[in-house]
N, C-alpha and C positions, 0 to 999 in steps of 0.2 A: 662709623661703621667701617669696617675692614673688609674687603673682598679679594682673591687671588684672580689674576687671569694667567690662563697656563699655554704656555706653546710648546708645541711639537712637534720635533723633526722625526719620523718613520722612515725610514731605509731597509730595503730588500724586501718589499712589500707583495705581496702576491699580485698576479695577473688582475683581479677583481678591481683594483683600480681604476679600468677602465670601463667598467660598469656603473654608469650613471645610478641606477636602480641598487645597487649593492652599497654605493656609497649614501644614498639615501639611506636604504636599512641600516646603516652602521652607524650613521649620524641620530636618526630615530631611538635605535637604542640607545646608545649613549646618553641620549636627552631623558629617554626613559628609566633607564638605571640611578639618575639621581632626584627623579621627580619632579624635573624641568615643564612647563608648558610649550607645547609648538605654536606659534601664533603666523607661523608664514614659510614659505622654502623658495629658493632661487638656487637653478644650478646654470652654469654658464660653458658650456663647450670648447674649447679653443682646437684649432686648426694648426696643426696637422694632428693633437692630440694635449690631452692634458683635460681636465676640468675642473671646476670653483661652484661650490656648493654649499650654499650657507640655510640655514636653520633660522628664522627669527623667533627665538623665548619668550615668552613674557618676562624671564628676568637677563636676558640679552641677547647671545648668541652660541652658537656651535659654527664655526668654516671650514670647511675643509678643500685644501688644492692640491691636485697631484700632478707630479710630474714621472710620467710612466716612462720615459727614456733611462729614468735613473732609478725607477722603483721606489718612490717617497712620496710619501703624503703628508703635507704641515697643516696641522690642527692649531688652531684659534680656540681657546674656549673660554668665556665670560660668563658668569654665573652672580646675577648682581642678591642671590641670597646664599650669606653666610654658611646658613647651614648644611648648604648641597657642596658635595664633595667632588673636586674639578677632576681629579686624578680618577674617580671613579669611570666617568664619560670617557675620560683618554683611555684608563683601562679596553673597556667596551669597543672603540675604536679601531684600536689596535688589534687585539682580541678577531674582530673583526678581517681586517684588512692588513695585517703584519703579526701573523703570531707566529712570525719565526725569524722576526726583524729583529732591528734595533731603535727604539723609540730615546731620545734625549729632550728631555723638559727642562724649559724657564719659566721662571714666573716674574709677575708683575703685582706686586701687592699696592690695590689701589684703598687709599682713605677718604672716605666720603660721609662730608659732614655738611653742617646748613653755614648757609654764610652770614657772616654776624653782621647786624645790622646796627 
């Protein structure tokens, strides 16, 4: 099996970044625009500012960390079925939290197979 993990860098990001509750929302849809299950959430605060909010899937993850001194939020997004569209979430995301940014995506195409015995 083949599956994409997509990262993203968002720059010029709206204020709502620092909105714990907004990055939730943004995270939620995203999971929900590709028919993701939520099975957990953990967001973590940092001091003087910034936060790290991840998404537990049943088929992985959504992360999201911002850094509000510079207006960017880097998306993690792991989607371990094929048929969910990763770009869709990021879409959602962004859409969200930078819809007048600039968002640059990589991927990681992971293959995953059984190990022969």
């Amino acid at each position: 099996m083949r599956i994409r993990q997509v990262l993203a860098d968002m720059r010029n990001c709206e204020n709502v970044i620092e909105d714990e509750v907004k990055l939730l929302e943004a995270g939620i849809a995203a999971a929900k625009s590709v028919g993701a299950t939520i099975i957990g959430e953990h967001a973590q605060r940092y001091v003087p500012h910034g936060v790290t909010l991840i998404l537990f899937l049943a088929e992985s993850h959504i992360m999201l960390t911002t850094w509000p001194e510079y207006r960017m939020v880097l998306a993690d997004i792991l989607l371990c079925n094929p048929e969910m569209d990763e770009n869709r979430a990021i879409d959602e995301i962004a859409r969200r939290l930078c819809p007048n940014g600039v968002v640059e995506r990589s991927y990681v195409t992971r293959h995953i197979e059984p190990l022969a015995v």
